[in-house]
N, C-alpha and C positions, 0 to 999 in steps of 0.2 A: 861456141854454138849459141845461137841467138834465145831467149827466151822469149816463147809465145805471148800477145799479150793476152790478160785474162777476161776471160768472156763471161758472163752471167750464165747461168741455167734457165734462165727463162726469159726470153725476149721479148715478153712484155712489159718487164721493168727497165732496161734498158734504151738509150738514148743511141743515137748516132756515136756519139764524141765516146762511147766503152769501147769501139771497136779500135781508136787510136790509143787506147789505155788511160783515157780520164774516165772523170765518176759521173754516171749520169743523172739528169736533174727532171725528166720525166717520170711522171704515173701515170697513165690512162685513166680516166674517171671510168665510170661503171655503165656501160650503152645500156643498160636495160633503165635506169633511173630518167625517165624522161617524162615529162609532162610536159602539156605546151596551156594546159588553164588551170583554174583555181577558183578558191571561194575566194567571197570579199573578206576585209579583215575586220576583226568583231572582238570587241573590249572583254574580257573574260566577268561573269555575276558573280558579287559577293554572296549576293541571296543562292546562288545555285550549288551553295556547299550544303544547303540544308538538304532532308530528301522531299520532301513537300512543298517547297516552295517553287521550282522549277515548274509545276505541276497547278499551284495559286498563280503564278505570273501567267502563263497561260490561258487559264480561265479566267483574270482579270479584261485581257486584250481579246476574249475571245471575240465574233458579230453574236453570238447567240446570247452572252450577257448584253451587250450594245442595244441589240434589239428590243431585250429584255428590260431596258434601263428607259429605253427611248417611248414604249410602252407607255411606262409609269410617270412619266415627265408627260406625255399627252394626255393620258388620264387624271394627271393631278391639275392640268390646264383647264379641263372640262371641269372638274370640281370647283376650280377656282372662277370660272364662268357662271357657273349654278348660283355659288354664293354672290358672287355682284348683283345676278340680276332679282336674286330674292333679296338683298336690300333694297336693291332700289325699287322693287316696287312695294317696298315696306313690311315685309314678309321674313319671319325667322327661316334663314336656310336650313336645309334637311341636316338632321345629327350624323346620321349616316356619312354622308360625305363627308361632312368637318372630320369626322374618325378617320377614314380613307385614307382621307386626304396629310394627316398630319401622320401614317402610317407609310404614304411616298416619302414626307418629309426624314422618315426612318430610314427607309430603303437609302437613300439621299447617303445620308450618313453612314450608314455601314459601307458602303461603296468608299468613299474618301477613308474613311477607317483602314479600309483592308489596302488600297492602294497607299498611305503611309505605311503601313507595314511591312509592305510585301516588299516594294520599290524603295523605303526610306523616303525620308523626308526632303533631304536636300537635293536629291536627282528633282523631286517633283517642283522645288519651289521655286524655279526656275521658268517651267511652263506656265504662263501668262493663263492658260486655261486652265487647269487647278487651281489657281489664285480668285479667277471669278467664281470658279464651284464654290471653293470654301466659305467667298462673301455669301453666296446667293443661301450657303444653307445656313450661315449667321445670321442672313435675313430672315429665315424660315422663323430658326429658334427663337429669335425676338421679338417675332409677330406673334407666337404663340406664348410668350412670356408676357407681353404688352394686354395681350388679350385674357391671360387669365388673372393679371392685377388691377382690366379697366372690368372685370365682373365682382371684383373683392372694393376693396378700399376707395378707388376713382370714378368708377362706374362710368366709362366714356372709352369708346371704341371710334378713332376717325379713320375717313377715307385714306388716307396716306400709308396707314399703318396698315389697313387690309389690302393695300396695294404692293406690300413688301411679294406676296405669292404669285403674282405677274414678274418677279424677277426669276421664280425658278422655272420659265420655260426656255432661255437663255439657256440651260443646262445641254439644249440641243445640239448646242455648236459643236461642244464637246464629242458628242456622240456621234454626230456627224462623219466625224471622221473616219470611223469605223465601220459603217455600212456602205459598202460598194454600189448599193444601187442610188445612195443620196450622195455622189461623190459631185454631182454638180449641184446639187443646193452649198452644200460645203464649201463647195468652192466662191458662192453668191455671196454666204454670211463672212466669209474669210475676207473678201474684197471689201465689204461694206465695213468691216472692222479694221482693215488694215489702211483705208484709204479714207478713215472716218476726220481724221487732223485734213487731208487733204479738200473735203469738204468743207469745210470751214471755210476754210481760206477761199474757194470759190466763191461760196454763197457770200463771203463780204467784199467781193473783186464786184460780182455782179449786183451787190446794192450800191458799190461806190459809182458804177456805171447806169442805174437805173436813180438815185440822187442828180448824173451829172443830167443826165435827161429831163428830168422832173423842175429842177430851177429854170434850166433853160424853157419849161412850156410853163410854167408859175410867172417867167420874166416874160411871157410872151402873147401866147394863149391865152390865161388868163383875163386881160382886158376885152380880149374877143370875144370870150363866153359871156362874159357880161354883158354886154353890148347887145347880142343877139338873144339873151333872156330879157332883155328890161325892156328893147325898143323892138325887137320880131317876135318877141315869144315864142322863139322853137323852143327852149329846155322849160315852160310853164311847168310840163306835167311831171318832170324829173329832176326833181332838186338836189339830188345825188349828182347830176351831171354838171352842175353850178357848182358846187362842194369839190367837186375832182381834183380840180386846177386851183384850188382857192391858196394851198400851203403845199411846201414840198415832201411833206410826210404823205397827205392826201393825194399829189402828182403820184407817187412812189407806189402808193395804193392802187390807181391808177392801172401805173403802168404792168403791176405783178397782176391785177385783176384779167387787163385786155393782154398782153403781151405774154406772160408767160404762163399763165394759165387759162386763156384764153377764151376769156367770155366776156360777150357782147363788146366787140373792138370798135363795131361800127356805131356803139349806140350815141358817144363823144364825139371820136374821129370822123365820120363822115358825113356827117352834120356841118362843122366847123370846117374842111377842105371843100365842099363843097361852096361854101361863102367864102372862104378866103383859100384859094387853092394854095400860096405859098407858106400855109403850114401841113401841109404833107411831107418836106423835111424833115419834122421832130417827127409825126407820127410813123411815116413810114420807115426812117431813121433810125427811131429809135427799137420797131420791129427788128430789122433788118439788123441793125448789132445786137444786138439781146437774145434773138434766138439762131439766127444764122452765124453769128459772133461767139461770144459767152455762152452760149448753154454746151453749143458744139465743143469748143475751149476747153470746159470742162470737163464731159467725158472723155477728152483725149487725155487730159491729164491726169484722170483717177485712172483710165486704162493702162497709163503709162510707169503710172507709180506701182500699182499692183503688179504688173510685171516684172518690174524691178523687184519687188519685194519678196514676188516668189522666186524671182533667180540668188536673192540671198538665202533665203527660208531655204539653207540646204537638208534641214535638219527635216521638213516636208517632203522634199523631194525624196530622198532618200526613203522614208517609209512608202511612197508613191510607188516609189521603186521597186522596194522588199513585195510590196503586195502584189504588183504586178509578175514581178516572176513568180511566186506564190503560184498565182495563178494560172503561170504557164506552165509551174510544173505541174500542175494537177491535169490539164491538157493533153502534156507529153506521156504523162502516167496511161492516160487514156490510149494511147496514139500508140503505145510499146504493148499494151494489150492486147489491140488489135492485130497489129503487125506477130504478135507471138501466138501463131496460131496451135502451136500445141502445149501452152500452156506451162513450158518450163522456166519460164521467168529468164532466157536467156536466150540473144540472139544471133544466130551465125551470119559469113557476109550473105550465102543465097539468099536468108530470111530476112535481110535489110532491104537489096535490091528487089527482091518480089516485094516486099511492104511498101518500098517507092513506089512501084508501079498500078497498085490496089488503092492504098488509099489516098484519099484525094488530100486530107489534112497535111500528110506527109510530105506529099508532092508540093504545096503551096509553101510551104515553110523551107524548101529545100532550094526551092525558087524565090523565096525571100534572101537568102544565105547566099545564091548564085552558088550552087554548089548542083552540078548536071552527073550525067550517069557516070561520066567517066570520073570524074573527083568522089564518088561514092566510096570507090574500095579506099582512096585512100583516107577518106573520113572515118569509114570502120577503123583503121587501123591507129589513124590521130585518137579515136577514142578509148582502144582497147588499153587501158593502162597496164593490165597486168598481162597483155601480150598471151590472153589465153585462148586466141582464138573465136571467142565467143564477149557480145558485153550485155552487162547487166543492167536492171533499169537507175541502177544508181550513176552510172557510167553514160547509159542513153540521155537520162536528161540533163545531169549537171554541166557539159558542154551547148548542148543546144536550146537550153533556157537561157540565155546569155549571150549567143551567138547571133541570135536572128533577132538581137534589140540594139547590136552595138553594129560598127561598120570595118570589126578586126579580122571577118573572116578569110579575106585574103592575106591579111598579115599572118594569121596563123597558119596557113598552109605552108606558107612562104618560112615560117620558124621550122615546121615540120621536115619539110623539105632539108634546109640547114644543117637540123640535128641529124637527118638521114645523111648527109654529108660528110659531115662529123665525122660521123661514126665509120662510113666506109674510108676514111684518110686513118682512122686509128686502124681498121684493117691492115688498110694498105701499108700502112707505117709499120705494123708489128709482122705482115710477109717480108715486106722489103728486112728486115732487121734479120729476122729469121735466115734469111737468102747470103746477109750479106756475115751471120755470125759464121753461116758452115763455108762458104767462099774463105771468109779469115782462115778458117781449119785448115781446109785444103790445099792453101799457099802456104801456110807454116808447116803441113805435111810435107810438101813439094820441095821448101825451101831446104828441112831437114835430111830429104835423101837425098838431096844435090849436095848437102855437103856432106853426109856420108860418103857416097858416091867419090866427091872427091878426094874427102880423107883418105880411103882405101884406094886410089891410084897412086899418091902420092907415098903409101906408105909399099906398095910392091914395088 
């Protein structure tokens, strides 16, 4: 008599290849374990093992310090305005200020203080921007040390040294960064700093070009101005216009005076083309490359290197980033408010689709996503993680602050979809299995009364 092969008790562990008598090499994973999004991934804080510091790092980054910091960098500008202009017109500036003012100096410091503390030193020393803080408040300190040894022993206070407090309004850049509403000044001072090497090298492309110009109307010009002051007397009454052309330092002069800053071009130029037209060449020449040439040159290259330099500056972008969803989720927080109109902080599908259809916020962003009434339910459902029917505002926004700034939302339909798939072939896998363990029964039942059956013929 044959022996049955041995089946599982549960056909969910079992493979195809049990029902021949081998050992099966399947597990179904677990269909409810599904997600199709996620946060971004985030370096774990040493500082956030303490219980206060998590709570200092905070209020460090807050806009409310920012604003509060950005304040006192403007007020300490005006104090240090006060005092120039009461030297210079020979006047002891007010004590009051000086106090103030060397009380910002304070503030200054406690700020860097608690940001080493809080953050550690070596995260900071890194950012280029800390680095100028720290000089600008060694500046501070040393202007106030210079100045309390030129009242004892020296007795000499110079302009250089009271100009150390014209560096601490540079402290704005910093701050810059942190107020949403000066994120395009931020972005002006960031350009002007980052594309400051790149400058350079312009402004000596276009001296080498306003030199090549200047010899060529020094080798040229020159003997015509003279000519036309010694024997016509036009330049009599302008002996700066004689002088222009006389050396190529003075052409050079010249030419930045008319040409690129452009004042009184005709007072030289059109005098001398007029009498001899065939020097409109260098003058209108050297217009025509200098500001329709080089200056244009220019800006395309500082626009070009700043661009570059933000698409490496991932380390910018990224905070650019963090803040803007910030922002969107306080938005979406708004958006789930409304939509939840009876105030259980949780939302069913009717109350998704009726919130489509209400508010208008909802509607634009849905239509940002390309996501129409018919992909609604199954958006509810791509969201409801814990499959409880209802989602909550942790659930509502952390999918669609994310969604409607990247261009994955058809690919995640399209995952969802998948995983739905999945899931019904593990179905199907574990009926068919089920179908095919009691079919095995039935033939080794079948099998065994046909040979009973037969045994007991054979044996009458």
């Amino acid at each position: 008599m044959p022996v049955p092969p041995m089946v599982s008790e549960n056909p969910s562990s079992v493979g195809p290849s049990s029902i021949l008598g081998k050992p099966a090499r399947r597990v179904p994973s677990n269909k409810k374990n599904m997600r199709i999004h996620g946060s971004f991934v985030r370096a774990p804080s040493k500082a956030a093992v303490h219980q206060y510091w998590p709570k200092l790092q905070a209020g460090l980054k807050s806009y409310y310090l920012a604003n509060f910091m950005a304040a006192v960098v403007l007020f300490d500008a005006y104090c240090t305005c006060v005092d120039i202009d009461a030297t210079a017109a020979g006047m002891e500036p007010p004590q009051l200020l000086s106090i103030l003012s060397d009380c910002c100096l304070v503030a200054y410091t406690l700020e860097l203080a608690a940001l080493l503390t809080v953050f550690g030193f070596k995260p900071l020393i890194g950012d280029w921007m800390i680095v100028v803080d720290a000089l600008i408040i060694a500046c501070g300190w040393a202007e106030i040390l210079i100045a309390s040894l030129a009242s004892g022993r020296f007795a000499f206070r110079t302009a250089v040294l009271r100009a150390l407090r014209l560096v601490r309004i540079f402290r704005l850049m910093r701050l810059l960064k942190k107020i949403r509403l000066l994120r395009e000044l931020y972005k002006l001072v960031m350009m002007m700093a980052t594309c400051f090497r790149t400058l350079l090298w312009s402004f000596l492309l276009c001296f080498l070009v306003m030199t090549v110009w200047a010899m060529l109307m020094v080798e040229t010009v020159s003997p015509l101005v003279k000519d036309m002051s010694l024997n016509h007397g036009v330049f009599d009454n302008c002996a700066q216009c004689t002088r222009a052309v006389s050396s190529v330092m003075d052409a050079n002069l010249l030419l930045f005076k008319t040409v690129i800053a452009g004042d009184s071009w005709g007072e030289v130029a059109v005098p001398v083309i007029q009498a001899y037209p065939a020097t409109a060449f260098i003058f209108v020449g050297s217009l025509l490359t200098l500001v329709f040439g080089v200056l244009n040159l220019i800006v395309a290259v500082v626009v070009d290197t700043f661009a570059d330099a933000r698409l490496n500056d991932v380390q910018t972008l990224a905070e650019e980033m963090e803040d803007e969803i910030e922002f969107d989720r306080m938005s979406l927080e708004k958006i789930f408010a409304r939509i939840d109109e009876d105030g259980s902080g949780e939302l069913s599908l009717p109350e998704l689709i009726e919130g489509a259809r209400k508010d208008a916020d909802f509607q634009s962003r849905l239509r940002v996503m390309d996501i129409d009434e018919q992909d609604l339910e199954q958006l509810f459902h791509m969201i409801d993680q814990d499959q409880s029917g209802t989602i909550e505002v942790s659930e509502f926004i952390g999918p669609l602050s994310r969604w409607a700034h990247d261009s994955k939302t058809a690919p995640r339909f399209i995952k969802y979809n998948m995983i739905q798939a999945m899931h019904l072939q593990e179905d199907l896998y574990e009926l068919s299995l089920g179908a095919f363990r009691q079919l095995a029964a039935k033939i080794e039942e079948l099998s065994t009364q046909v040979q009973a059956g037969q045994t007991k013929e054979k044996t009458n």
